[in-house]
C-alpha positions as CSV (number, residue, x, y, z in Angstrom):
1,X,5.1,-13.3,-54.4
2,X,7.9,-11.3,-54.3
3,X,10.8,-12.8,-52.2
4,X,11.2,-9.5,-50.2
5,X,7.5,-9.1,-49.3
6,X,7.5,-13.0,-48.2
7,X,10.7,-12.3,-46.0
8,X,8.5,-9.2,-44.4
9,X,5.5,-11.4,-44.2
10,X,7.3,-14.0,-42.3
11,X,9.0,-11.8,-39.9
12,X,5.6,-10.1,-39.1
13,X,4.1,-14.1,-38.7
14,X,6.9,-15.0,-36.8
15,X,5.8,-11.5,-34.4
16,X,2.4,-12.3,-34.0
17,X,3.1,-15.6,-32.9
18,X,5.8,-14.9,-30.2
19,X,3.3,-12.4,-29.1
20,X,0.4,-15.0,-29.3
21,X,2.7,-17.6,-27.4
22,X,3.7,-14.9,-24.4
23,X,0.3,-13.8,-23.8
24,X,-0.6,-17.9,-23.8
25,X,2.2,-19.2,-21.7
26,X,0.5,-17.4,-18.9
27,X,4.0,-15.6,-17.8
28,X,4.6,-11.8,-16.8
29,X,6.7,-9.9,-19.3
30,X,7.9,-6.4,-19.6
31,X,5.9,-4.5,-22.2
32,X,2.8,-6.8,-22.0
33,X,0.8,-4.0,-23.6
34,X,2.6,-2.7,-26.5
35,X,0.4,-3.8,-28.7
36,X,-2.8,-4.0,-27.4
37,X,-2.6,-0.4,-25.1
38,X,0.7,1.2,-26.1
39,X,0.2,4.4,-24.0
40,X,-1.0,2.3,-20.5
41,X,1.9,2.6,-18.3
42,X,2.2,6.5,-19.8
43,X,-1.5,6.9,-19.0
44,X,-0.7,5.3,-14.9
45,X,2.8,7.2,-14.6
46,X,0.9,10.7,-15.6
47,X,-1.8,9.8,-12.8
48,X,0.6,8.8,-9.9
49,X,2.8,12.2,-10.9
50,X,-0.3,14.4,-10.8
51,X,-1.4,13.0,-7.4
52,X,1.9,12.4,-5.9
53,X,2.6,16.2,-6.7
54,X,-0.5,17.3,-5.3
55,X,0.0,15.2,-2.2
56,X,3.9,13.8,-1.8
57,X,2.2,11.1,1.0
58,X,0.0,9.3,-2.0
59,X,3.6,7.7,-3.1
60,X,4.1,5.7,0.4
61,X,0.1,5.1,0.0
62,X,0.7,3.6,-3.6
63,X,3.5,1.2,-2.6
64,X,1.5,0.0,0.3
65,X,-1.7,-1.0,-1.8
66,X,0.3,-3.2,-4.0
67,X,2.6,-4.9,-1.0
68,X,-1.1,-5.1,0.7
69,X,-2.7,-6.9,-2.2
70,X,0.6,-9.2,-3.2
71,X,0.6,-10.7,0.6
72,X,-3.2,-11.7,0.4
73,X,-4.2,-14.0,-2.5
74,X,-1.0,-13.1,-4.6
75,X,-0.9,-9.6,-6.8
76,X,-4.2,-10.1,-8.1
77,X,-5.9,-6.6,-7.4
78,X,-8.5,-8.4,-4.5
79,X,-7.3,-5.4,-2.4
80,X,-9.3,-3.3,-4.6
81,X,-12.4,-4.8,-4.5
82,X,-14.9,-3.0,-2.4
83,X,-17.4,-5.1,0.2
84,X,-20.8,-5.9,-1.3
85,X,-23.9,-5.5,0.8
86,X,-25.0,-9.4,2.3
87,X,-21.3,-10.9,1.7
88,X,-18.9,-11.0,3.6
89,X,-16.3,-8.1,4.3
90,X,-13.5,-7.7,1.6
91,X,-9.8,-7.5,2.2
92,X,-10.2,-3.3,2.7
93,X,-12.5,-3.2,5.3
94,X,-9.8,-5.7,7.5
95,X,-8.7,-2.9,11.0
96,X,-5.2,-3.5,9.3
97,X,-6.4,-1.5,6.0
98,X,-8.6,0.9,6.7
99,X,-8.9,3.8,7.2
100,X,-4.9,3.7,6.6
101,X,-4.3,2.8,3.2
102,X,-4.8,5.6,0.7
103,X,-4.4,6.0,-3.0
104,X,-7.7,4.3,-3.8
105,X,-8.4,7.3,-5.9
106,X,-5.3,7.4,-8.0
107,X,-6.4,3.7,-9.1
108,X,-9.7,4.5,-10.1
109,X,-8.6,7.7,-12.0
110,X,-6.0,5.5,-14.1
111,X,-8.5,2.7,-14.8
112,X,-10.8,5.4,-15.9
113,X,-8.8,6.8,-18.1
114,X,-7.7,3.2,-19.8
115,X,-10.8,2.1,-20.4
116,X,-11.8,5.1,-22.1
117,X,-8.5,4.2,-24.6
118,X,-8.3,0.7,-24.7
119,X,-11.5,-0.6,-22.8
120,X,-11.2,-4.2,-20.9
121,X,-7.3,-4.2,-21.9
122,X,-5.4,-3.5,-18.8
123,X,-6.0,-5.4,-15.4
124,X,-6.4,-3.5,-11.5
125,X,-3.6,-6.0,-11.1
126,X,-1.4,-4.1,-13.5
127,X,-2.3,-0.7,-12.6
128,X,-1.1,-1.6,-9.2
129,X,1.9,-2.5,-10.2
130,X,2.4,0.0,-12.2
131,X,1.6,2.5,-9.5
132,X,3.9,1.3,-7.1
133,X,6.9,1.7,-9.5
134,X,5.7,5.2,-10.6
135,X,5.7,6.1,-7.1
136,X,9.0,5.0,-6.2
137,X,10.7,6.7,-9.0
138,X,8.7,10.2,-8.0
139,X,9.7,9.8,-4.6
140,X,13.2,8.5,-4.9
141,X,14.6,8.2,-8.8
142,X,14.5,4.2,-8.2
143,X,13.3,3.3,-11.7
144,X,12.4,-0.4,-12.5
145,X,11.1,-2.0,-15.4
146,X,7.9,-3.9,-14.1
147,X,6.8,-7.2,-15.9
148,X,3.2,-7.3,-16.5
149,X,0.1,-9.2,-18.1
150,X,-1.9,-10.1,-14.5
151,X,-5.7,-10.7,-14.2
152,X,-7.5,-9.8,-11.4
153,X,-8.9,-12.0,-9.3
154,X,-12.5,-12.7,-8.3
155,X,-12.5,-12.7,-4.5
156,X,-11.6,-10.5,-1.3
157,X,-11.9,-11.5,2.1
158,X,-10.8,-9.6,5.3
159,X,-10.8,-13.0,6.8
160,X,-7.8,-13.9,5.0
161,X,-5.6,-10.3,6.1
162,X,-4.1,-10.7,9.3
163,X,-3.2,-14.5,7.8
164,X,-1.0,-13.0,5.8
165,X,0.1,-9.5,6.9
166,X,2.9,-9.1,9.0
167,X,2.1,-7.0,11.9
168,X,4.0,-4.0,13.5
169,X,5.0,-6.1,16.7
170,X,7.0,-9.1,14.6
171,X,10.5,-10.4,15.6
172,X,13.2,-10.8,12.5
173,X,12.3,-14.5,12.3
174,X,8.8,-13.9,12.4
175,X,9.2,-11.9,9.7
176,X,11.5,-13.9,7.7
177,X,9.3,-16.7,8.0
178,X,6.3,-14.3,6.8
179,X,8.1,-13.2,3.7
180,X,9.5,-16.5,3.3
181,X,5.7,-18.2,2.9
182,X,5.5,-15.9,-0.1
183,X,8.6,-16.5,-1.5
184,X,11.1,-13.8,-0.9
185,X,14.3,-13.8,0.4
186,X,15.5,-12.4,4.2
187,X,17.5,-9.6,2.1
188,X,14.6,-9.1,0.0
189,X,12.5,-8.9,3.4
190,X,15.1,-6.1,5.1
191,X,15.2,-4.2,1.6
192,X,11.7,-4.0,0.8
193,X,11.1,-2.9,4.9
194,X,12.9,0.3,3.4
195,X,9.4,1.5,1.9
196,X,8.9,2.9,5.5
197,X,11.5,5.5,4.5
198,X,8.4,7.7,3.2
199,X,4.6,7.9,5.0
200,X,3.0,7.8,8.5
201,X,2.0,5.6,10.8
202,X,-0.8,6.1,13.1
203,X,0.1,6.4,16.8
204,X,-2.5,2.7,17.6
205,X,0.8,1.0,15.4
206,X,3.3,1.9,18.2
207,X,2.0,3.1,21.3
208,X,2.8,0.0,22.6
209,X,6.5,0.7,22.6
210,X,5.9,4.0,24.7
211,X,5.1,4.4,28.6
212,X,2.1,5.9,29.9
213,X,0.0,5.0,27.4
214,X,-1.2,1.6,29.6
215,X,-0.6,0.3,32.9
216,X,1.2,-2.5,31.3
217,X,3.7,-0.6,28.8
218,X,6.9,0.4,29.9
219,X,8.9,2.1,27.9
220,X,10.6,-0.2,24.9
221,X,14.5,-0.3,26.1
222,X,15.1,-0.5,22.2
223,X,13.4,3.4,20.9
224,X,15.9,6.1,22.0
225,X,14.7,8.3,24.8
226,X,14.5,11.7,23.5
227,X,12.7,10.0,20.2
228,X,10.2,8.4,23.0
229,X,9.6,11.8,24.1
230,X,8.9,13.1,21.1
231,X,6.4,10.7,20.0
232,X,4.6,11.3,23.5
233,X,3.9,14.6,22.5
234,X,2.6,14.0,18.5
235,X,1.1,11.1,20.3
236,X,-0.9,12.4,23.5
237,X,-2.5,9.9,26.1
238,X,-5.5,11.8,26.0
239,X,-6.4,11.5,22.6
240,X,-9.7,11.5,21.1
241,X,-8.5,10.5,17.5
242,X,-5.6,8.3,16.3
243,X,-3.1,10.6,14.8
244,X,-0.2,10.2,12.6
245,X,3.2,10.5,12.2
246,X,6.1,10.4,9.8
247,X,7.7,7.0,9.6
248,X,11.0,8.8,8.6
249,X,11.5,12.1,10.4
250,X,14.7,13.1,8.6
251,X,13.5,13.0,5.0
252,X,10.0,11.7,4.8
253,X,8.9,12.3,1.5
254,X,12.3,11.0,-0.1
255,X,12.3,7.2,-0.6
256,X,15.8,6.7,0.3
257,X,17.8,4.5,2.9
258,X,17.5,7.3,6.0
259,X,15.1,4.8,7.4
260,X,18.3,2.2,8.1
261,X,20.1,5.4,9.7
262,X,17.3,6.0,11.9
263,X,17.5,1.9,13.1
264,X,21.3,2.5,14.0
265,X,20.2,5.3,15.8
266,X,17.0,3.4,17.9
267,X,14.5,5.6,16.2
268,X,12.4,2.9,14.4
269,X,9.0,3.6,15.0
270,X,8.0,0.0,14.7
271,X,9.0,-3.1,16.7
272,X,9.2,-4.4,13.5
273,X,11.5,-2.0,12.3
274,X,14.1,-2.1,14.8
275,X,14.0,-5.4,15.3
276,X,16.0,-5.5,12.0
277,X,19.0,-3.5,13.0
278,X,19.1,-5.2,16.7
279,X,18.3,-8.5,15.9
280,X,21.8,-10.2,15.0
281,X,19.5,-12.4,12.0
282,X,19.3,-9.0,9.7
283,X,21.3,-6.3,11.8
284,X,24.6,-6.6,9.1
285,X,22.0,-6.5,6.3
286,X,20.9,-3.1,7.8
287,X,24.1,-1.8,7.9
288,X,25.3,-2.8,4.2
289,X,22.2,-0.5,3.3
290,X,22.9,2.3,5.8
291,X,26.6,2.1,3.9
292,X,25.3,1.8,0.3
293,X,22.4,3.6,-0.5
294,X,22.6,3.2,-4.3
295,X,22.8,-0.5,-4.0
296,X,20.1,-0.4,-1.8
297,X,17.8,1.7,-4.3
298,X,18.9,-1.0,-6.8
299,X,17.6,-4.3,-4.8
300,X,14.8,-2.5,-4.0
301,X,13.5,-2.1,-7.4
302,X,14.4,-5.6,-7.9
303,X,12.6,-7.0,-4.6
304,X,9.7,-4.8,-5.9
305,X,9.4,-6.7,-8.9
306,X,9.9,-10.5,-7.6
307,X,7.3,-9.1,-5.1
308,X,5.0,-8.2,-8.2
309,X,5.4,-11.8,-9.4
310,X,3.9,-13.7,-6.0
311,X,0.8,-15.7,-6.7
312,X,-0.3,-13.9,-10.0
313,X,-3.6,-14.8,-12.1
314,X,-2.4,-14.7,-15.8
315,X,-3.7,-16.8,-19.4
316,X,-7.4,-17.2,-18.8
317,X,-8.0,-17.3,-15.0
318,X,-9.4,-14.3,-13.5
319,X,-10.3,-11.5,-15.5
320,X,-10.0,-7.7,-16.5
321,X,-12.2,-5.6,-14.6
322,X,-14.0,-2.2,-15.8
323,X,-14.1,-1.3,-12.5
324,X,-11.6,-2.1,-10.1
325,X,-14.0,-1.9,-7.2
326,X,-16.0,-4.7,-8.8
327,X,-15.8,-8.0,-10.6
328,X,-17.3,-8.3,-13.7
């Protein structure tokens, strides 16, 4: 054999196995699919720009879906799963999902479109993942490389939501001790909270914090007056519906840290929001990213990806759905 051909033949041995031994050692890594489905994160980043351009509000929806499913049974795409008939509800039935999340269809389209190229390659799991980073570079230019190789899991239960989701009314320590059960740091907690710099809210989420609404409510001494009022009036007593309204109302479809101006001003929307700036736990923490936007943009990619990483299914457990509404 001729010793320059052996040399090659090594080196491409030597590939194969490093490849074989990362897709084994059951661990996330960035470019998972080169080999298997070069074009998959092209194929997900062309879907999420096509619907994100059609409708700027699918980018907050996108990020949501994959912070939904990381907090419930790790990022294993259970979010997805749709409820079947005689079992029990799934995790996107829960009151805290629907109707509210959106970008269901964006998934669907991308999965489509990969199994049609490299069919049973790419997890839901992924696809989220992939989504969510997509969507954060279309609506704010925060790029992140995102690590993959999850499998999706085989079970969804809206039982196991409001477990793990915190709600709109939490304190700072309630919510460092939520984020903390899942591994992620207070800064990582106040950084990530910055995803509500881009898509609405339904009035339900806060009407709590505004008079009128009950006998009980008075008027949250934290929200700013003349931003009180003006929720009043996008958010009328007499409703028939529950309507919605922009979580950021100086730039909301620009992922960007406005939303830490508008806690320095008392224009939160959420308790949980301005909790964050008047709580002395995270209130300098707010500041620093009212201060430095680019660092901000930074940590949030990075959060984004440690997020990505909580409770994944990789080597043999789970599996890789054809349809990411059912298992296998």
């Amino acid at each position: 054999m001729n010793s320059k051909f052996a040399a090659v033949v090594l080196v491409l041995m030597s590939l194969i196995c490093n490849i074989a031994m990362a897709k084994s050692s059951g661990k996330l890594r960035v470019g998972y699919y080169g080999y298997t489905c070069p074009n998959a994160e092209i194929i997900v980043r062309q879907a999420v720009n096509k619907a994100v351009s059609a409708n700027p509000g699918i980018a907050a929806g996108l990020i949501r879906l994959h912070f939904h499913d990381c907090f419930v049974r790790g990022c294993d795409g259970s979010l997805l799963l749709d409820t079947v008939s005689g079992k029990p509800a799934a995790e996107k039935d829960n009151f805290a999902n629907f109707p509210s999340l959106r970008g269901f269809e964006v998934i669907d389209e991308a999965k489509a479109q990969l199994e049609a190229a490299c069919p049973g390659t790419v997890s839901c799991a992924d696809i989220l993942a992939f989504a969510a980073r997509d969507s954060a570079l279309k609506a704010g230019w925060i790029g992140y490389d995102v690590p993959s190789g999850r499998r999706d899991g085989r079970v969804s239960l809206s039982s196991e939501v409001l477990a793990n989701l915190p709600p709109p009314f939490f304190s700072a320590s309630q919510l460092r001790d939520n984020f903390k059960r899942k591994g992620l740091s207070l800064d990582e907690m106040v950084t990530l909270s910055g995803a509500h710099s881009i898509g609405v809210s339904h009035c339900s989420s806060f009407a709590n914090r505004l008079s009128g609404f009950n006998a009980t409510f008075n008027q949250d001494p934290s929200l700013d007056p003349s931003f009180a009022e003006i929720l009043k009036t996008k958010c009328p007593v007499s409703r028939t519906n529950d309507p919605v309204v922009n979580q950021d109302f100086q730039t909301p479809n620009r992922l960007d840290n406005k939303y830490y101006e508008n806690l320095k001003k008392h224009k939160g929307l959420f308790t949980s929001d301005q909790t964050l700036f008047d709580s002395p736990l995270t209130s300098k923490l707010v500041v620093n990213n009212v201060k430095y936007g680019a660092i901000w943009a930074k940590k949030f990619g990075a959060a984004m990806v440690h997020m990505g990483s909580i409770d994944v299914l990789t080597g043999k457990k789970g599996e890789i759905r054809r349809n990411c509404r059912l298992i296998n």
